[in-house]
Residue frames relative to the residue before (quaternion, step in Angstrom):
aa qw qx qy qz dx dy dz
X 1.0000 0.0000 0.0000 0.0000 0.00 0.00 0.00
X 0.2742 -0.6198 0.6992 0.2274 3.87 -0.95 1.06
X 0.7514 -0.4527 0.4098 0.2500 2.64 -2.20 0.95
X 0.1619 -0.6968 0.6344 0.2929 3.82 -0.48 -0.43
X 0.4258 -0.7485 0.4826 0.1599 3.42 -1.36 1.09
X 0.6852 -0.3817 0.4128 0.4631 3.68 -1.08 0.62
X 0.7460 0.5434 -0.1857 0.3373 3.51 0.40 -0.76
X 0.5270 0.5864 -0.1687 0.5916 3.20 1.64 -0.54
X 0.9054 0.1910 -0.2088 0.3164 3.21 0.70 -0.40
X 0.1659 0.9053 -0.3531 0.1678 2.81 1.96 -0.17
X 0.7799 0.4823 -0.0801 0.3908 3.07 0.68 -1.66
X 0.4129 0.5698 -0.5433 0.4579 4.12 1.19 0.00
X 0.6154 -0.3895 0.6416 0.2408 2.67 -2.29 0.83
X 0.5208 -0.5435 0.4783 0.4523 3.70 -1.50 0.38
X 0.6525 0.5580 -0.3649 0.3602 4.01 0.85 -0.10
X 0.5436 0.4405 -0.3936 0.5963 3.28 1.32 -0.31
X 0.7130 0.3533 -0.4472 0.4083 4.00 0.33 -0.51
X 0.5254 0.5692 -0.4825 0.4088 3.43 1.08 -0.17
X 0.5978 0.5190 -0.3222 0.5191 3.87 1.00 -1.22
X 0.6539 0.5294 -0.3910 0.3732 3.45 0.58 -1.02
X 0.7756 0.4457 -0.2357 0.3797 3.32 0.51 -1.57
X 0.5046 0.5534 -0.4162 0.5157 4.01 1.18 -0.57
X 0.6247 0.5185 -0.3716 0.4503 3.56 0.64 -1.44
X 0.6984 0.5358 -0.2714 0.3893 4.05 0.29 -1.56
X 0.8043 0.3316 -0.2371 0.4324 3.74 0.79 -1.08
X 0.4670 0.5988 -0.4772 0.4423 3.67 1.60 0.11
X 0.7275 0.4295 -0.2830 0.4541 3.24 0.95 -1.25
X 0.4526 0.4575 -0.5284 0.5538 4.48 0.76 -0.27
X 0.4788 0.7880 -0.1828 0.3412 3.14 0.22 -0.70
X 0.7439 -0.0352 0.0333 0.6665 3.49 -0.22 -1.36
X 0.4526 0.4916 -0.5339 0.5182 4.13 0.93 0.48
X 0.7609 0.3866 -0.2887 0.4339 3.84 0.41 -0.87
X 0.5091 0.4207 -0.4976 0.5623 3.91 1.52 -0.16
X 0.6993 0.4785 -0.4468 0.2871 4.04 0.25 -0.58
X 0.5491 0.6688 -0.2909 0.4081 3.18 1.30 -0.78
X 0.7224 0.5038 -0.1243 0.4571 3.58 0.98 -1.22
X 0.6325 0.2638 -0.2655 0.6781 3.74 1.22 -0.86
X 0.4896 -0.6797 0.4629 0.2898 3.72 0.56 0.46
X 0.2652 0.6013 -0.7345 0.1692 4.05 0.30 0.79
X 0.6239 -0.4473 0.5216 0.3723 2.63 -1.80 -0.20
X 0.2355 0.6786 -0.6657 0.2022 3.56 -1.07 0.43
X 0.5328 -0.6706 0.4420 0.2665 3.44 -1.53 1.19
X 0.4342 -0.7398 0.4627 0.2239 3.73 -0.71 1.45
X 0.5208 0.4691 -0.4398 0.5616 3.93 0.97 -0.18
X 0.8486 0.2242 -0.3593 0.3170 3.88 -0.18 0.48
X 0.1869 0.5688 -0.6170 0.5107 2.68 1.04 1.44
X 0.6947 0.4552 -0.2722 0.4859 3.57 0.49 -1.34
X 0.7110 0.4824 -0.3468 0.3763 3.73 0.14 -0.95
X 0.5764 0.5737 -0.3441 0.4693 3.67 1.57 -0.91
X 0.6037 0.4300 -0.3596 0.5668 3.61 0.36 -1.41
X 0.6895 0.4493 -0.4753 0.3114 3.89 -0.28 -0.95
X 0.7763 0.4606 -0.2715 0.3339 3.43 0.84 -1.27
X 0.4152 0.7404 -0.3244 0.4173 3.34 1.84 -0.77
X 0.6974 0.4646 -0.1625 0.5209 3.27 0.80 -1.79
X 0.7311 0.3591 -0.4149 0.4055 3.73 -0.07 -0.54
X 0.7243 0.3683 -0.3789 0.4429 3.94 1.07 -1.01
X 0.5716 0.4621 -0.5174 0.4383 3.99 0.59 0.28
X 0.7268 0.5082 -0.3209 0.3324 3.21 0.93 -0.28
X 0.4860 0.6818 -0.1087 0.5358 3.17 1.76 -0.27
X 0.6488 0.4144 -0.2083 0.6033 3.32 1.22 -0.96
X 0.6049 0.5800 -0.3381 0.4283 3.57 1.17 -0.75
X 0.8527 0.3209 -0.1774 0.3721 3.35 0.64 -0.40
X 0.5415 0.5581 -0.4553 0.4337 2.78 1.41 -0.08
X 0.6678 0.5118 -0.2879 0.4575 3.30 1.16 -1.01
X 0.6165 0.5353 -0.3449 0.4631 3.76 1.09 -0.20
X 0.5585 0.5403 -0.2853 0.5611 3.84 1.80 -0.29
X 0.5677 0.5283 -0.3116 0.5491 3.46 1.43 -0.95
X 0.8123 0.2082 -0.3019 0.4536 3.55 -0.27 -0.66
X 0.4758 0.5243 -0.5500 0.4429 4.00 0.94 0.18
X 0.6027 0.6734 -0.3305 0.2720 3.47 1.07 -1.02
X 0.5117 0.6951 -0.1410 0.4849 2.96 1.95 -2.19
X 0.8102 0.3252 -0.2573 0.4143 3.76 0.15 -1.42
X 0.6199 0.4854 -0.4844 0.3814 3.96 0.74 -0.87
X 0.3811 0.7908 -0.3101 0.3650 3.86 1.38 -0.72
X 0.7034 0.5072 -0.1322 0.4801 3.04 0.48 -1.86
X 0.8232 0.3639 -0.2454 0.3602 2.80 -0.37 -2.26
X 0.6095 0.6208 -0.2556 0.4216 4.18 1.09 -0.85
């Protein structure tokens, strides 16, 4: 699996980054249980998980920080 770019995802609903991000920390996860009983399993997607982990929590952060800016100009208008 290639990495997916920041750009690629830009465009999910905050429920798909939520699905995304449950989906990303099952798989670090069951990569960090292979690692420990020592299967085999490639050691770069361990990195590529955390990376993607990190970019869709960020993502969700801001959108949801644009949402409630959205919420207060609303109000204050």
């Amino acid at each position: 699996m290639s990495l997916a770019k920041f750009t690629d995802i830009i465009s999910l609903s905050t429920i798909e980054i939520s699905k995304a991000i449950i989906e990303t920390e099952t798989q670090l996860f069951n990569l960090r249980f292979k690692k420990a009983t020592r299967q085999s399993f490639k050691s770069h997607e361990i990195k590529n998980a955390k990376r993607r982990l990190a970019q869709l929590k960020t993502l969700l952060t801001s959108k949801l920080q644009n949402s409630e800016q959205k919420d207060e100009n609303l109000i204050t208008n």
